[in-house]
C-alpha positions in Angstrom: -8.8 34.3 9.1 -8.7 36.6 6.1 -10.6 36.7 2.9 -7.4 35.2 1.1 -6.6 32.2 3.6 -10.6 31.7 3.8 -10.6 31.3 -0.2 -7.2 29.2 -0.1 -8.6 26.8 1.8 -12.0 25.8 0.2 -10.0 25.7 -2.8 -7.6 23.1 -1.2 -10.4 21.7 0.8 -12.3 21.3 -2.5 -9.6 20.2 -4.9 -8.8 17.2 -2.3 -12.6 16.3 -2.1 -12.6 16.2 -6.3 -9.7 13.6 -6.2 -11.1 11.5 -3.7 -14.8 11.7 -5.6 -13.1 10.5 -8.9 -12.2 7.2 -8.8 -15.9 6.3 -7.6 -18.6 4.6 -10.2 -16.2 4.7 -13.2 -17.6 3.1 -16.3 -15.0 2.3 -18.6 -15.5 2.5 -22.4 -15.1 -1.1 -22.9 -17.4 -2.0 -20.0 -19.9 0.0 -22.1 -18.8 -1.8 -25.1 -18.6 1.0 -27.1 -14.6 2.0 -27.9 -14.7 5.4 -29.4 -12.1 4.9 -32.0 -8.7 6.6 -31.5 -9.2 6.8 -27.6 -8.3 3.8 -24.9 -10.7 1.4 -23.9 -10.4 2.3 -20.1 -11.4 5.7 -21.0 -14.5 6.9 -19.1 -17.7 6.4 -21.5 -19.8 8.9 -19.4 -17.7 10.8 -16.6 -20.8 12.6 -15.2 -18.7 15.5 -13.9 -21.4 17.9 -13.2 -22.9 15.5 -11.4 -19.7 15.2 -9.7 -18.6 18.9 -8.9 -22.0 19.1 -7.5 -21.3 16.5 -5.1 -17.9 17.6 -4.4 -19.0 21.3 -3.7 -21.5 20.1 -1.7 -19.0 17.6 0.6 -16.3 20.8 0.8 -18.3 23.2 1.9 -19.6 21.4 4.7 -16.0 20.0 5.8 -15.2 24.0 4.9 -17.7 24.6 7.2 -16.4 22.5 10.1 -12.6 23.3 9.9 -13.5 27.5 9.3 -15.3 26.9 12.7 -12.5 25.0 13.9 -9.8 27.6 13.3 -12.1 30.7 14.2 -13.4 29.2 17.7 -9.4 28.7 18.4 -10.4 25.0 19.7 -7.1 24.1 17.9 -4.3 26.8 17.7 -1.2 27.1 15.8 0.6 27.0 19.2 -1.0 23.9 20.3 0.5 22.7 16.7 3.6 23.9 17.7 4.0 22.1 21.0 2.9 18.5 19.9 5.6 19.2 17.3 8.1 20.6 18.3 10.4 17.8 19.6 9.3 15.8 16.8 
């Protein structure tokens, strides 16, 4: 695996991990009960996204970890892919 791919896929790996992170703990403006005028009430009051890429960066690199290993030991191959695939 090169530099590039190695890069490409902790950003995919990472970008994946951020969406699913997201949704979790949201606390809506009007939950809050404070509506900051001119924005919607379901708007996040406090969206904690340090707190969040922190977590997230922390999940992908360990998954990064796992998969890196993954394709580097050759446990799974592309050919191995190929064959489960192919008459698909």
């Amino acid at each position: 695996m090169s530099i590039m791919s190695a890069i490409a896929l902790y950003a995919i790996i990472w970008f994946m991990t951020l969406f699913l992170i997201l949704p979790f703990r949201p606390r809506s403006q009007a939950d809050a009960g404070s509506v900051v005028p001119g924005t919607p009430a379901g708007a996040p009051e406090d969206a904690q996204m340090w707190r969040k890429a922190k977590l997230v960066t922390l999940i992908a690199t360990a998954a990064f970890v796992v998969i890196a290993g993954i394709i580097l030991s050759e446990v799974i191959t592309y050919e191995m892919i190929e064959t489960v695939t192919r008459g698909r």
